[in-house]
MIFILUM-744113 format. One record per residue: x, y, z of N, C-alpha, C in turn. Coordinates in steps of 0.1 Angstrom, whole numbers, plus 5000, padded with zeros to 4 digits. Layout:
BEGIN
XYZXYZXYZ
...
//
This chain:
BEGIN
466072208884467172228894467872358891
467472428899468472588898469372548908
470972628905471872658910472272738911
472772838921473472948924474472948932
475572998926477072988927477173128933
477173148949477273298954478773278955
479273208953480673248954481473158942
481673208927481973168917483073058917
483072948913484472868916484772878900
484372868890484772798875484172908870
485172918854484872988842485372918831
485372978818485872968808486773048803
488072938802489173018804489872998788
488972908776489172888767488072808754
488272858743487272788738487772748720
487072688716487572628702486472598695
486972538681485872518672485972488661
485472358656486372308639484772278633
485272358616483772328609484272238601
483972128592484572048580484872158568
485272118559485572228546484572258534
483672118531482372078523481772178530
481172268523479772348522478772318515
477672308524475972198513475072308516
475072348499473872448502472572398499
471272468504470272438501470372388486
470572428475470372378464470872278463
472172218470472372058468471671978476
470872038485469671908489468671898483
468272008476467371968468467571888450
469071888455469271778446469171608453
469171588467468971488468467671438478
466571538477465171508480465071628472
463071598481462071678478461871778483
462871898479462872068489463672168478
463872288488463972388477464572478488
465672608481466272678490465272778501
463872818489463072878496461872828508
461672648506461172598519461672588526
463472568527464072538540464272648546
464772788539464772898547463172948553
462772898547461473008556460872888572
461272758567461072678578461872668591
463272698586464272708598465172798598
465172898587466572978588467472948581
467872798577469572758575469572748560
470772848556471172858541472372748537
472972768548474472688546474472568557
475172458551475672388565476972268560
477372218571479072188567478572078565
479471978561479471818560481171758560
481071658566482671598574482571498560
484271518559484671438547484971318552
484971208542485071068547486171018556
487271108556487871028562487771098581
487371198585486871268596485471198601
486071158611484771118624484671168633
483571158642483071238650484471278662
484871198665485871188670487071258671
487371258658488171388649488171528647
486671518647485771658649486571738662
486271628669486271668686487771678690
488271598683490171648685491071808680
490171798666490471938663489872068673
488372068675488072158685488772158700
488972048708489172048719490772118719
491772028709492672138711493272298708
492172328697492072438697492072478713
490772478719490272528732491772518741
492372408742493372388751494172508745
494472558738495772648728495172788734
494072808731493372928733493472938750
493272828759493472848770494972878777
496172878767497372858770498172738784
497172638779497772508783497872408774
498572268777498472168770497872088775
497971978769496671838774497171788782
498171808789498471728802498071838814
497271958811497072038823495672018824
494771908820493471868819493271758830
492271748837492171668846490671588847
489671668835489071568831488071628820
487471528815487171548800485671518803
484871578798483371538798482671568781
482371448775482771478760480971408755
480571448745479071438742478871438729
477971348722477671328708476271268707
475971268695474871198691474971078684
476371098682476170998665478070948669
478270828682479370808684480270748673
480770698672481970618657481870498663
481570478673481170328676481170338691
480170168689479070208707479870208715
480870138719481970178735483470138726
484370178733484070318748483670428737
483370518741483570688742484070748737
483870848724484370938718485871008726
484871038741486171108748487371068753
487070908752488470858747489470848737
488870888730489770878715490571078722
489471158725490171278726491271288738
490571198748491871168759492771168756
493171008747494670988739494971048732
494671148721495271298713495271378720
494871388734495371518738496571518752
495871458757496471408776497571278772
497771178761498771088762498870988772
499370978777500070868791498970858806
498971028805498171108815496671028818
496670958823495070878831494070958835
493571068825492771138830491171128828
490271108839488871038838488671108827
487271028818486471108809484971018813
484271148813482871118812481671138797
481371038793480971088776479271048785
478871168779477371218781476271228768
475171218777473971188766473271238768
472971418765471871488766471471558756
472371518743471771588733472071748729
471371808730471771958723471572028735
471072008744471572068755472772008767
473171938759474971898763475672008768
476272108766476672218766476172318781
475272308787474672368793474872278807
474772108807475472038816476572018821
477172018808478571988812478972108820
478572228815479172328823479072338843
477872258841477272318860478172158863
478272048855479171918860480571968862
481272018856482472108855482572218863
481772288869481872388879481572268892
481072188892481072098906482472028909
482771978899484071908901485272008905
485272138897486272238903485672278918
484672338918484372348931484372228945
484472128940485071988951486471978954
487272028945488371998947488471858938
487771838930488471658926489171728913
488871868906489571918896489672038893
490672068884490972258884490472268869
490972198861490872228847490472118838
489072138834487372048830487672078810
488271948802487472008794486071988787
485572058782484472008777483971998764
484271898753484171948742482671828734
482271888726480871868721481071828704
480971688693481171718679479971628678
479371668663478471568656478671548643
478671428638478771418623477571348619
476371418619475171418616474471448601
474771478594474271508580474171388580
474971338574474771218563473971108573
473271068587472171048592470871088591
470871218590469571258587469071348571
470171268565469171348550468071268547
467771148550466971088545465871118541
465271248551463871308553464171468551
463271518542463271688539463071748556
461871698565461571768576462471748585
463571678582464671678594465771678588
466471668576468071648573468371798567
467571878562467972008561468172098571
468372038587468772168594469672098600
470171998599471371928606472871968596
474172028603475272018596476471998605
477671928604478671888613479571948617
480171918627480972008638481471978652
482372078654482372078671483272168678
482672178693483372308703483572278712
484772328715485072288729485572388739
485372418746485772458760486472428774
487472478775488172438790487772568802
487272478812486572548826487972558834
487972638839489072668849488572688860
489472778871489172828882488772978881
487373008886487273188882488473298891
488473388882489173468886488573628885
489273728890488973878881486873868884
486473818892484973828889484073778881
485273708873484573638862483973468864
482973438858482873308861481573258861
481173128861479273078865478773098880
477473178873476673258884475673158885
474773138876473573018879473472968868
472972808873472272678862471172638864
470572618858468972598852468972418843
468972338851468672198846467372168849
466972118833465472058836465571948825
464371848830464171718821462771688825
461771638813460871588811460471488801
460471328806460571248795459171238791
458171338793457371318785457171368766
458371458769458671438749459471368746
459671248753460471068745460071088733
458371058729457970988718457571118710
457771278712458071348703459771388694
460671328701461771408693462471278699
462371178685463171058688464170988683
464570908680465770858669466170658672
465670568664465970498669467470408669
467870318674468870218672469270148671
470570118666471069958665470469868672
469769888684469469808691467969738683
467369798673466669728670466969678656
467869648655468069548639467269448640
466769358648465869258651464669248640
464069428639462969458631462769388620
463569428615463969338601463469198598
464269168606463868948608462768918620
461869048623460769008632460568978644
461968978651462168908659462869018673
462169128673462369238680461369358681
460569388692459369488696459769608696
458569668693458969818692458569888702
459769948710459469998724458170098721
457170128732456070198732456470358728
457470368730457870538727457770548713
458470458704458370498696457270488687
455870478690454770468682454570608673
454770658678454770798665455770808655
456870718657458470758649457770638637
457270518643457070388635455870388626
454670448629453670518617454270608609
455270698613455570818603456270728594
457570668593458470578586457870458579
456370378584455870308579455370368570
454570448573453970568559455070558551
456070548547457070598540458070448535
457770338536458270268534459570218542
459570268552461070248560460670178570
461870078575461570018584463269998591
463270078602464670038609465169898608
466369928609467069758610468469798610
468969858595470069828595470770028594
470070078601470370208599469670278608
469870408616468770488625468170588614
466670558622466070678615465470788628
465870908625465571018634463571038632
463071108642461471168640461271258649
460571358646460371428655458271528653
458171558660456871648659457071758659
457471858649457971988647456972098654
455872118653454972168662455472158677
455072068682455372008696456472028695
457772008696459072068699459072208696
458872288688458872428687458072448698
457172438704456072468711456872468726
457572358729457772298740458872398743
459872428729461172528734460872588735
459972668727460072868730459672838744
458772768752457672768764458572768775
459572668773460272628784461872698782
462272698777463272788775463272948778
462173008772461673138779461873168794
461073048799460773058814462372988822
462972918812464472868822465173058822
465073068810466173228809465373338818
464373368821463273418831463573378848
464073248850463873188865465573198866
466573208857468073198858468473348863
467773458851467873578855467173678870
466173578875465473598890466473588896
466573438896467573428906468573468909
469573538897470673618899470473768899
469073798904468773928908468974018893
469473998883469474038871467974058863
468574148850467374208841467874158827
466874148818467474158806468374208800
468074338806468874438803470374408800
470874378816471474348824472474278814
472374208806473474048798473374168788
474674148782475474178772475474068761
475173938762474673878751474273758756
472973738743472473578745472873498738
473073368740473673228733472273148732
471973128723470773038721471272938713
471072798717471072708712470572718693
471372728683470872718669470772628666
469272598670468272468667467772498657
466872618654465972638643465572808644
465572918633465973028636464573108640
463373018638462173018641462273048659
462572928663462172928681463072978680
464373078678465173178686463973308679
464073308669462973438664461773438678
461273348686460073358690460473398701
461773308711462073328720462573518721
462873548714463373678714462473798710
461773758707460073828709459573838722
459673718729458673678742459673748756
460973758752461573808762462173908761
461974038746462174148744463574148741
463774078733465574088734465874158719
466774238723467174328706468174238700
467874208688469474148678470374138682
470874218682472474278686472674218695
471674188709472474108715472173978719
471773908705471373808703472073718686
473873698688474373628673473873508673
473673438658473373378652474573328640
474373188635474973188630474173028623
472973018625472372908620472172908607
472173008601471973038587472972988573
474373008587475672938581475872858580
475572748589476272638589474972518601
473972558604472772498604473072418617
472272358622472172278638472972188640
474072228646475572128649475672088667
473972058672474172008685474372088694
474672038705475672058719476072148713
477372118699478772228698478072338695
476772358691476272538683476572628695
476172608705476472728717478172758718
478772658716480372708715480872748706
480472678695480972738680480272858680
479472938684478873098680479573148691
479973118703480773178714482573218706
482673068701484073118696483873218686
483373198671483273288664483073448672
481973438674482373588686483373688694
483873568700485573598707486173678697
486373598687487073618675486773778668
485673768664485573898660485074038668
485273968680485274098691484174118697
482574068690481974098699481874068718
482373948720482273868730483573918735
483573968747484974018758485173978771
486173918773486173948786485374018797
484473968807483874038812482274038813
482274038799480574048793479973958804
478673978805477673878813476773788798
476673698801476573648790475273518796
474373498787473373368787473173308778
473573188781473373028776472072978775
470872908766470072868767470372758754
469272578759469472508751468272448754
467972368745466872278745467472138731
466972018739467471928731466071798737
466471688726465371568727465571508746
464271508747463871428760462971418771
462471548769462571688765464171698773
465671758773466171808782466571948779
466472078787466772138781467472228799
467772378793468572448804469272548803
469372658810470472778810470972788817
472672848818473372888824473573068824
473973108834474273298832475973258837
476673358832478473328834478673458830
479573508838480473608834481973578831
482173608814483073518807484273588806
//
């Protein structure tokens, strides 16, 4: 589903971003498996990555970011009119993260929230849901903020808990102004990588006492963990096919940032900088090969602080702001890929 906004309604008129204070370097995971600073870097890039102190939840994450973003946008939380808020790893199953950020931010104020479930391309949604709602008239000012408190979920395994670190960003969508604003969105989904990049849940504690089936998707997640002595019940265990996901992003991602830039009659050239989802420094290394893109205008910041979800496209946006590269004006592209397959780009002039 492409969209083209010939006549811009929404931008980003603010953005934010909170890392925890804990820094885990590769050498403290390999104090708690089987890895080493020089396998994880050459496998994904990531040297550094944050970890949320016990008394910080996901939740928390997302209160620090979001009001940042409100501050940055020079409003308060009563100038919000709705919240669209996303995690992986909620503090508990209902309601919604973005409830907890409603009441720290908005108070009294009855303002809807929608908490979403797309994963690491969260970010890329919320935006074209947020430019509809301003563009209807049902709202002026969207925010949208993204946290995970994921480490301590997936250390379990060397092939997956060393590129995960915690966090979160948020952003408030406005009305465009000055020329600035979202030009086109690029949404796509294919559940035929379910049973490559999976994670399972509470919902099956059953396992345990036998008395609970293991949905068909997950037959690849339940060999790998069997091999290994694990058996869900009283904890999620994540899996994924690292081949096959690598494969699937650079493929499809390429061709979303390819069919975004057609359609808005634009070139490579053309953008002043790319936002790539910091998943793994590998598929941005490839994707940036396949589409000719020079460094410079392509930051990074996986290396620091390692795959923080949905929030990685806003937390490297804010950092940016900050140190100047990113200005007012720039033409700028968004690309993400997350489990489901869902993945997608946005182009915005910010």
């Amino acid at each position: 589903m492409i969209q083209r906004n010939d006549s811009m309604a929404s931008m980003i008129v603010g953005v934010g971003s909170y890392l925890p204070e804990q820094v885990v370097t590769n050498d403290d995971l390999a104090d708690m498996m089987d890895t080493s600073d020089e396998w994880i870097r050459t496998r994904t890039g990531v040297g550094l990555r944050r970890r949320a102190a016990p008394h910080e939840t996901t939740a928390s994450l997302a209160v620090e970011a979001a009001s940042r973003a409100v501050i940055d946008a020079g409003l308060s939380g009563g100038d919000i009119d709705l919240i669209v808020m996303g995690t992986m790893f909620p503090d508990f199953t209902y309601p919604g993260p973005g409830m907890v950020v409603q009441r720290a931010l908005c108070g009294d104020k009855p303002v809807p929230v929608i908490d979403i479930r797309v994963q690491c391309a969260g970010f890329i949604y919320a935006l074209s849901m947020a430019d509809l709602f301003i563009r209807s008239g049902q709202a002026r000012r969207v925010l949208c903020v993204f946290a995970e408190k994921e480490f301590d979920h997936f250390k379990v395994d060397r092939q997956i808990g060393v590129i995960f670190g915690d966090g979160a960003g948020a952003a408030v969508i406005g009305p465009a102004q000055d020329g600035r604003g979202l030009v086109v969105t690029d949404l796509k989904g294919d559940g035929a990588g379910v049973p490559d990049l999976i994670m399972t849940s509470d919902n099956l504690v059953g396992l345990r006492e036998g008395d609970a089936i293991w949905p068909a998707e997950l037959s690849k997640a339940r060999q790998y963990w069997q091999e290994r002595g694990f058996i869900p019940g009283h904890t999620k265990y994540p899996f994924w096919i690292g081949q096959e996901v690598f494969r699937n992003a650079v493929k499809r991602l390429a061709k979303s940032v390819r069919d975004v830039l057609e359609t808005a009659g634009c070139r490579t050239e053309d953008v002043d900088l790319f936002f790539l989802h910091q998943a793994n420094a590998r598929i941005n290394g490839k994707i940036k090969e396949m589409l000719h893109l020079p460094d410079e205008k392509v930051p990074e910041n996986i290396e620091r602080i390692g795959n923080t979800g949905a929030a990685s496209i806003i937390i490297l946006m804010d950092e940016t702001r900050r140190d100047g590269r990113l200005k007012p004006g720039d033409l700028c592209l968004l690309s993400a890929f997350g489990a489901g397959y869902l993945w997608g780009s946005a182009l915005l002039r910010f």
